[in-house]
N, C-alpha and C positions, 0 to 999 in steps of 0.2 A: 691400212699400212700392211706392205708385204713383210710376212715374218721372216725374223731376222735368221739368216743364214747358219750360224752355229746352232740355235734352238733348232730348227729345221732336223739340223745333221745329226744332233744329238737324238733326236724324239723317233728320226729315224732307223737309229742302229739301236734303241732300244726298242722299237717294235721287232726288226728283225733278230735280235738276240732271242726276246723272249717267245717267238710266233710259236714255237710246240709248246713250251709253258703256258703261254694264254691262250691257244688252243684247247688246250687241254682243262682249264678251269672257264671259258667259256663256254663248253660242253655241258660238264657240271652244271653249270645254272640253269641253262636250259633243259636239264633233267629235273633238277628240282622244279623248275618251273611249271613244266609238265605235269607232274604228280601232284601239285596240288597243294598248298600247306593244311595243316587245321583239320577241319570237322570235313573232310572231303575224304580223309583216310580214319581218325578216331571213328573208335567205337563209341558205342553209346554211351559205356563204363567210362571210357576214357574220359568222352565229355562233358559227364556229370562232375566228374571228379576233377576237370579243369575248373569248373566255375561253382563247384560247391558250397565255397564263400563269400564268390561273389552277391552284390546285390540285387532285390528281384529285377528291378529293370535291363541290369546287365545283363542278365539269365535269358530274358525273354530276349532279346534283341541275339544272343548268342546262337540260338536258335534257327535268326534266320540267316539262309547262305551268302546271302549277298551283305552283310552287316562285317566289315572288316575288324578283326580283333587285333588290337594291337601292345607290341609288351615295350616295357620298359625295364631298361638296366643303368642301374646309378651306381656311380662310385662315391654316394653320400656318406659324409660323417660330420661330427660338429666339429672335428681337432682342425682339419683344414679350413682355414677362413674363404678359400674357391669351394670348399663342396659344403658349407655350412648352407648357402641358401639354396641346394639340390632338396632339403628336405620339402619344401611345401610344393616341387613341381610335381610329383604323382596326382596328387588331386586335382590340381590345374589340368592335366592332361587328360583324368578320365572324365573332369566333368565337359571339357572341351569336344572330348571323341563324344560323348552322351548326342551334343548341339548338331554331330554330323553325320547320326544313326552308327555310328560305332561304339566298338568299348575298347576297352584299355586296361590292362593288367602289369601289377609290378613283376616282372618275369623273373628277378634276382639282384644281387649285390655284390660288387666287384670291389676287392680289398685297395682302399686307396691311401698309401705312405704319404709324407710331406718330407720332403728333400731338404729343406728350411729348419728341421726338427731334427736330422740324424746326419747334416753333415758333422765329418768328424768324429761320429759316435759309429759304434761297432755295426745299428740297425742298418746303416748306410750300405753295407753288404750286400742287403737285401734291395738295395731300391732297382735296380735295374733287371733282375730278374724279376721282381715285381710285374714289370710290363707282361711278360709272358704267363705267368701265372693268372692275369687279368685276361686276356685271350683266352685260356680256358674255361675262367666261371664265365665269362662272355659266354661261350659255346654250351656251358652246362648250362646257364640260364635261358639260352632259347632253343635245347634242344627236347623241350616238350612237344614240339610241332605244332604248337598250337596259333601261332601269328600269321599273321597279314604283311605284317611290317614293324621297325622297333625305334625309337626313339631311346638313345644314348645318352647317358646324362654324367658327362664328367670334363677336366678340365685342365686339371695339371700333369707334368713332368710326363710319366711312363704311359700313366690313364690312357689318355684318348687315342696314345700310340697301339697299345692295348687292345683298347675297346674297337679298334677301328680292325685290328688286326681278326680280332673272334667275328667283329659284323662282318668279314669280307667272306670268313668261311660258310655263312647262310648269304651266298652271294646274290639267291635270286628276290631277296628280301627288301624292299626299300626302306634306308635308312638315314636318320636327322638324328645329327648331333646339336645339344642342346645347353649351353656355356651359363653361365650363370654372371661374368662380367667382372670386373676390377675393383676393387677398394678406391675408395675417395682417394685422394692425394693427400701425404702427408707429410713426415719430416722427409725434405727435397735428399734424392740418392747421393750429393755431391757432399752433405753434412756429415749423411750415414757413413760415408765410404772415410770420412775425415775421423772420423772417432774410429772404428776400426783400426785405421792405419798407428790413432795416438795408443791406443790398447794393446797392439801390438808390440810396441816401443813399451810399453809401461808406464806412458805420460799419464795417462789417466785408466780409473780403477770401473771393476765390474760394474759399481753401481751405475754411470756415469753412460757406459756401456750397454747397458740393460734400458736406461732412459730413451738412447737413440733409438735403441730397435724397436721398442713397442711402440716409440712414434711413427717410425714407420712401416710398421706391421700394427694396424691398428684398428681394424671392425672386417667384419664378410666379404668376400671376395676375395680375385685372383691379385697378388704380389705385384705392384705398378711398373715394374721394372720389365724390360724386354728380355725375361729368361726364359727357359722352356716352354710354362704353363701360357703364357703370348702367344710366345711362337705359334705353339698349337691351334692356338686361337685363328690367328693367320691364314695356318694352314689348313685347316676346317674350309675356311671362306674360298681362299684361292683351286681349293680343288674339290668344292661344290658341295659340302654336305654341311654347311648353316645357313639359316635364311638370312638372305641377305643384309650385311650391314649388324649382324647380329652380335658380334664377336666382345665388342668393350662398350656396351651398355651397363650400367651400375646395376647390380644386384635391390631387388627390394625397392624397385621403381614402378609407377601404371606401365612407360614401355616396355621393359622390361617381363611383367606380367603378360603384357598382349603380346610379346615375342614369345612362350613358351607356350602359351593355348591354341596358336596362330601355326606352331610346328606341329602341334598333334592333328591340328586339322588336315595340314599340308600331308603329312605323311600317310592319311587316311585317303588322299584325294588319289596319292599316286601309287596303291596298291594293284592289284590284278585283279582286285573288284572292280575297276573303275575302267574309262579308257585313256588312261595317264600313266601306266606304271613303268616306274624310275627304280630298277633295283638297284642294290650298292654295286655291283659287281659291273654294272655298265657305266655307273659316274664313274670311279676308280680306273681308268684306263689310261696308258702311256701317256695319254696328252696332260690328262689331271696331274699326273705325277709332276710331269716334265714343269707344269704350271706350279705344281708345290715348290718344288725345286726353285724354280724360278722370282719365289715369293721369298722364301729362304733368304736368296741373296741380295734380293733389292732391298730386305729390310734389314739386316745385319741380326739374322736370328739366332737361336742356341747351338753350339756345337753337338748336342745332343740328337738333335736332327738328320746327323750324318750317320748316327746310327740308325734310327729307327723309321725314318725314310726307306732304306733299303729294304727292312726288316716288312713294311708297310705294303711295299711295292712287291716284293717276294708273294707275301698272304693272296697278292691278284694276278699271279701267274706273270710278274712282270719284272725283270731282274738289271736290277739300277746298281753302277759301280762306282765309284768314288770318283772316277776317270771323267765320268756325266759330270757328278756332281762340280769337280774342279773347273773340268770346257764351260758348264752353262753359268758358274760364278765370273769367271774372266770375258763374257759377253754381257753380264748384266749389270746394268749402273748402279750403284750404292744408293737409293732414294730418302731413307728416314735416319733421323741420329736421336737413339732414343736408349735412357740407361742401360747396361755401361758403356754402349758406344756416344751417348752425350749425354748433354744433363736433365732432360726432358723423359718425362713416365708416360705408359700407352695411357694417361688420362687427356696428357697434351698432346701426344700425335693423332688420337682420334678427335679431337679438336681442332689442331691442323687441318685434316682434311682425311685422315685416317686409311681403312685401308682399301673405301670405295674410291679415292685419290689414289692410291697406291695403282689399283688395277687399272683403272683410268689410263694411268701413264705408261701401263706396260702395255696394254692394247694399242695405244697411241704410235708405242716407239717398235711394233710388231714380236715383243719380247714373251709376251705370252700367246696361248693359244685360245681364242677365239670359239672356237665350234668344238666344244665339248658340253657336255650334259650334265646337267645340275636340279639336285632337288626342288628348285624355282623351276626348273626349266630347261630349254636349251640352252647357250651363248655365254657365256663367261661375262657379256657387259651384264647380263643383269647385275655383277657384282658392284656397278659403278653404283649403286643406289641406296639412299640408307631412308631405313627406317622411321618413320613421326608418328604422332599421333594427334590427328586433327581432329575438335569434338568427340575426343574417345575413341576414334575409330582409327584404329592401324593400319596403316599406308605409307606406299614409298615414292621416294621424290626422288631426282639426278642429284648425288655428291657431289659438291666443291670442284668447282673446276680451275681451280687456281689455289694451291698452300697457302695458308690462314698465315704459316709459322715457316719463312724457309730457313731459321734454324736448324726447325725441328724435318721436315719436309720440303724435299725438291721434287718439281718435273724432270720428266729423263735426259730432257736436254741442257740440262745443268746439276750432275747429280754431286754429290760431296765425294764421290770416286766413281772414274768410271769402272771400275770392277767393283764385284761382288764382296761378301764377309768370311767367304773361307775360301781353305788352299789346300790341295793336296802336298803330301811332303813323300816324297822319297830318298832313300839313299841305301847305304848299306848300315842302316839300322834299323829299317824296317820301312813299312810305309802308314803313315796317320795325316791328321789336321790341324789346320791353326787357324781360330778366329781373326784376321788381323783388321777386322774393320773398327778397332774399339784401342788398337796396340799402333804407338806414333810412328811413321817411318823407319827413322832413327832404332827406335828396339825391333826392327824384327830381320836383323843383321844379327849374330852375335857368334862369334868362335874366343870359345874360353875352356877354359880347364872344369872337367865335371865333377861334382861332388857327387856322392854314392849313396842311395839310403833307399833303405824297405819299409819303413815305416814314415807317416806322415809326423808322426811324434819325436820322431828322431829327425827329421830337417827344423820343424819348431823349437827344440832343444839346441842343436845346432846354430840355429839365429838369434837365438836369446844371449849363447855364450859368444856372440861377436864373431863366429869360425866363419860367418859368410860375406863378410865385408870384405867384398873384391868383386872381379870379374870372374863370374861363377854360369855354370851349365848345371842344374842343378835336376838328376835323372832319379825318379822315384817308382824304385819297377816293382813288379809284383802285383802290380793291382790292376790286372786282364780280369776277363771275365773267368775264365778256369781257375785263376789264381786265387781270388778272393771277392767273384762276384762283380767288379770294375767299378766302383766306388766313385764317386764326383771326390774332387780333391780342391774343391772351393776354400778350406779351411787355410790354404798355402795363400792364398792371393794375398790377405792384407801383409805377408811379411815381405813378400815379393814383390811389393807394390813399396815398403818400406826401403828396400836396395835399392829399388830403380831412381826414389824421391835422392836418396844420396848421391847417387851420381853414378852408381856400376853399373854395366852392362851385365842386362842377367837374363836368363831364360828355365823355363821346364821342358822339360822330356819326360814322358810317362809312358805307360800301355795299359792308364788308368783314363778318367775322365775328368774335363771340370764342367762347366754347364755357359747355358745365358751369362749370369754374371759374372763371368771370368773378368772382363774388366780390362787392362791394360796390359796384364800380365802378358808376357809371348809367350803362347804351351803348344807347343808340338804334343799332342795325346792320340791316343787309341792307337800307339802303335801296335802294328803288329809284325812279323809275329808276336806274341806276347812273350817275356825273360822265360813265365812257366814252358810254355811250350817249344823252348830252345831258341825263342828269338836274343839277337845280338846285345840287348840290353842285359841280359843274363851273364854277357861278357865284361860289361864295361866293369871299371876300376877309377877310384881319386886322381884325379891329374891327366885321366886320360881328356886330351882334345877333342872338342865337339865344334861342326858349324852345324848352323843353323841360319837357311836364307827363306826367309817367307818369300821373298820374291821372284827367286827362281826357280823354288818350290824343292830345296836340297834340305835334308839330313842327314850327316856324315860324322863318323866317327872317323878322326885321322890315325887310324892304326892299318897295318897291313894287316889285312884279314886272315893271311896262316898264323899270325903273331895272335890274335884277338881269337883265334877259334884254337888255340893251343892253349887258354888259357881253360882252368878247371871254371865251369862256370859255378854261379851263386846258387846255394838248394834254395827251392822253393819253401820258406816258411810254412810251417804245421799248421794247419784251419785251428782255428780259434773257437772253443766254446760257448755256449752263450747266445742270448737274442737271438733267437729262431736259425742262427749260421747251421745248427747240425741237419734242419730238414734240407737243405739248399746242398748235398752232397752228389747228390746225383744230378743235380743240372749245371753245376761247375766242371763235373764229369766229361759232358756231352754237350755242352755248349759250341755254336761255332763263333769265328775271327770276327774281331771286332771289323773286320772290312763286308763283312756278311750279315751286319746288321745284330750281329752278341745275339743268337737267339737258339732257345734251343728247340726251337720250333721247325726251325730249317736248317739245322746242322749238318 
């Protein structure tokens, strides 16, 4: 199939946008490439003292030049039930390198939050600077020089935007990302979302509360819902660094096991030992991007994306605008409905036909790209293939050529929209996004009078006491990344989800964030400019007019703008003490737009 004309045009002004940028980090790789990593440059000193705990066999085999060393970097802990079963892959991986004359070293530990734990709480400040901090120990952890190649072990929210962001800057290094897979299926998302919304209301009490969610948060693995730590999942696969079909296997499976042995070997095979080598810095190119991109929207993934996508694309010399991301969601079909955009979890879309189905149908319908480079390989169909295990032995077969489930899953030529899961919004309030693959037609219209608030405590206060029952625009600013870090604002949904069940017409506006789960709610977020940095939300007032058209893609305050910028604007709230907020002062500082990917890595 000839690829589709907007993808085309899209992939093409972002190559030529970025040609001195990845010019310039294509160079790069090919320097490092050159030099050599490892025991090519160590001294002797150096290299005793790399493997000085290693074991003997290690030792000897480290010795020799052609025996590829390879490291690993986990974002493990037991609090996250996604990175609870990262602990036993280290030993999987070195006794795997051992099978294929390499070794393999833990290179370090990258700090990993749970989004799930701190929404609403003050931590939550920290979750998105989190990512960038994670790109660091990334780069601190393999700038020993001592590797071949590195297997990445992480999974949720910031993580692997992160981890992906620190691999890109040892770009001449070949790199597998390595997922640990989903939690069983539990209490179905449609019950969870029902108690919420009664708890909200005050029909029913904490305890009752507390029962829904451990059912459904309930043993190891990633969260079954299509939020962030999915997403990511997804986008691993679509833009070539998981082995194929790897993404939503269960944790603590035989497959599962022979997928994480089967990457250490993989990643051994295509070092610059060998005559295979696949650095990250040449998967990661315009086309990968464009293909993430393009994954994004076919599956109705996290708004979160829209940041760290850009932020992603930046770290490889390759600079992605909102403008991409809005053109290539208005050419791509909506293909899966999977919580909150329906009531089915990534246990049942990978069951549908998951997401070697997914690529299936964008290669089919010319919507992705084809001829890009992948840690399998070349070609993007490898991804149509998933994983089995026959007599023990790990191997792959052609995925489902036909949706199991087309609730859950359609082909492109009958998708549940033909456009994608998000929108660009402009107007004179700035410019952001809105999930609306998840939000009814019907809500993603709405011009009502705004309500005003700087705290997320104070719209919850406000809803408790009845002041929102109406037709409300309901604008919660402050919470940019300079402001206080840009914080998910998930904790608004079930009251906002309680107005709409009544019958108002309601919406948010922020220059905060909310995530995957946003749900139904219609949230114009990340705008920017941000209130902090003189954006127009700074101006708003009670009763001032707001529309709000997902579908033409309009944010508009109905004020005359000499009226609205004659207004004294709102100060910026004083940082808060407390939970780590006081080290995060200088990267609130120097952070850039949330249209630039919130990063202060490319400020």
């Amino acid at each position: 199939m000839a690829l589709n004309p907007v993808i085309a045009e899209v992939t093409a002004r972002i190559i030529e946008r970025s040609r001195d940028s990845r010019a310039t980090y294509l160079a790069n790789l090919d320097a490092a490439a050159a030099a050599q990593p490892g025991r090519a440059k160590l001294s002797c000193a150096n290299w005793a003292h790399a493997f000085a705990a290693s074991p003997a066999v290690d030792k000897v085999r480290a010795l020799d030049v052609n025996a590829p060393n390879l490291g690993i970097v986990s974002a493990y802990n037991d609090m996250l039930s996604a990175h609870q079963p990262l602990e036993e892959y280290p030993a999987l991986i070195k006794a795997a390198a051992r099978e294929v004359g390499a070794t393999a070293q833990f290179a370090g530990g990258v700090p990993a939050m749970c989004d799930g734990v701190t929404q609403g709480r003050p931590g939550m400040e920290l979750s998105l600077f989190s990512r960038d901090v994670i790109a660091m120990a990334t780069g601190i952890a393999l700038t020993h020089d001592a590797f071949d190649g590195a297997l990445y072990l992480g999974v949720c929210d910031k993580i692997v935007p992160g981890l992906l962001i620190g691999a890109l800057t040892f770009s001449h290094l070949p790199a597998m990302f390595v997922p640990a897979g989903p939690m069983t299926s539990g209490l179905p998302n449609s019950e969870k979302a029902r108690i919420r919304a009664l708890y909200a209301e005050g029909k029913v009490g904490r305890e009752e509360l507390l029962a829904a969610e451990s059912a459904s948060y309930h043993g190891p693995g990633t969260c079954t819902f299509y939020g962030t730590a999915n997403t990511n999942q997804m986008l691993m696969e679509l833009m070539g660094l998981h082995l194929p079909g790897s993404a939503f296997v269960h944790p603590h499976t035989p497959l599962r096991t022979a997928l994480v042995k089967e990457a250490a070997k993989r990643v051994a095979a295509i070092t610059h030992k060998g005559n295979d080598w696949i650095p990250v810095g040449r998967v990661i190119d315009e086309k990968a991007v464009v293909n993430g991109v393009v994954g994004l929207m076919a599956t109705g993934g996290s708004t979160n994306l829209a940041l760290h996508l850009v932020a992603m694309a930046h770290a490889a010399g390759i600079i992605l605008t909102l403008e991409d991301l809005d053109d290539i969601s208005k050419a791509t079909p909506l293909l899966a409905k999977v919580y909150p955009n329906g009531s089915a979890d990534v246990n049942h879309f990978h069951a549908a036909g998951g997401i070697h189905f997914v690529v299936k149908e964008l290669l089919k319908a010319g919507l992705a790209h084809e001829d890009v480079l992948t840690v399998a390989g070349p070609g993007l169909s490898r991804y149509t293939q998933e994983p089995v295990l026959i007599d023990g032995e790990l191997t792959w077969r052609e995925g489902a050529e036909e949706s199991l489930d087309l609730n859950i899953l359609r082909p492109a030529s009958d998708p549940f929209s033909p456009e994608g899961g998000l929108r660009l919004l402009t107007g004179n309030l700035g410019r952001g996004v809105i999930k609306v693959s998840a939000v009814k037609p019907e809500h993603q219209v709405i011009t009502a009078p705004a309500a005003v608030f700087q705290e997320q405590e104070d719209f919850i206060a406000a809803f408790k006491r009845g002041e929102l029952d109406r037709d409300v625009v309901v604008v919660v600013r402050f919470q940019g990344p300079s402001a206080n870090g840009m914080p998910e604002l998930h904790n608004l949904s079930p009251s906002i989800s309680v107005l709409l069940d009544r019958g108002f017409k309601v919406a948010l506006v922020t220059d905060g964030r909310m995530s995957g789960a946003s749900g139904k709610t219609p949230a114009a977020i990340h705008i920017t400019p941000e209130a902090a940095k003189g954006g127009a939300l700074a101006y708003v007032e009670d009763g001032d007019v707001i529309s709000l058209n997902a579908h033409t893609g309009e944010l508009k305050i109905l004020v005359d703008e000499a009226t609205l910028r004659a207004r004294t604007p709102a100060q910026v709230p004083a940082s808060k003490p407390g939970f780590g907020r006081e080290l995060f002062g200088l990267l609130r500082s120097g952070v850039g737009a949330s249209d630039h990917g919130a990063s202060v890595l490319f400020a």
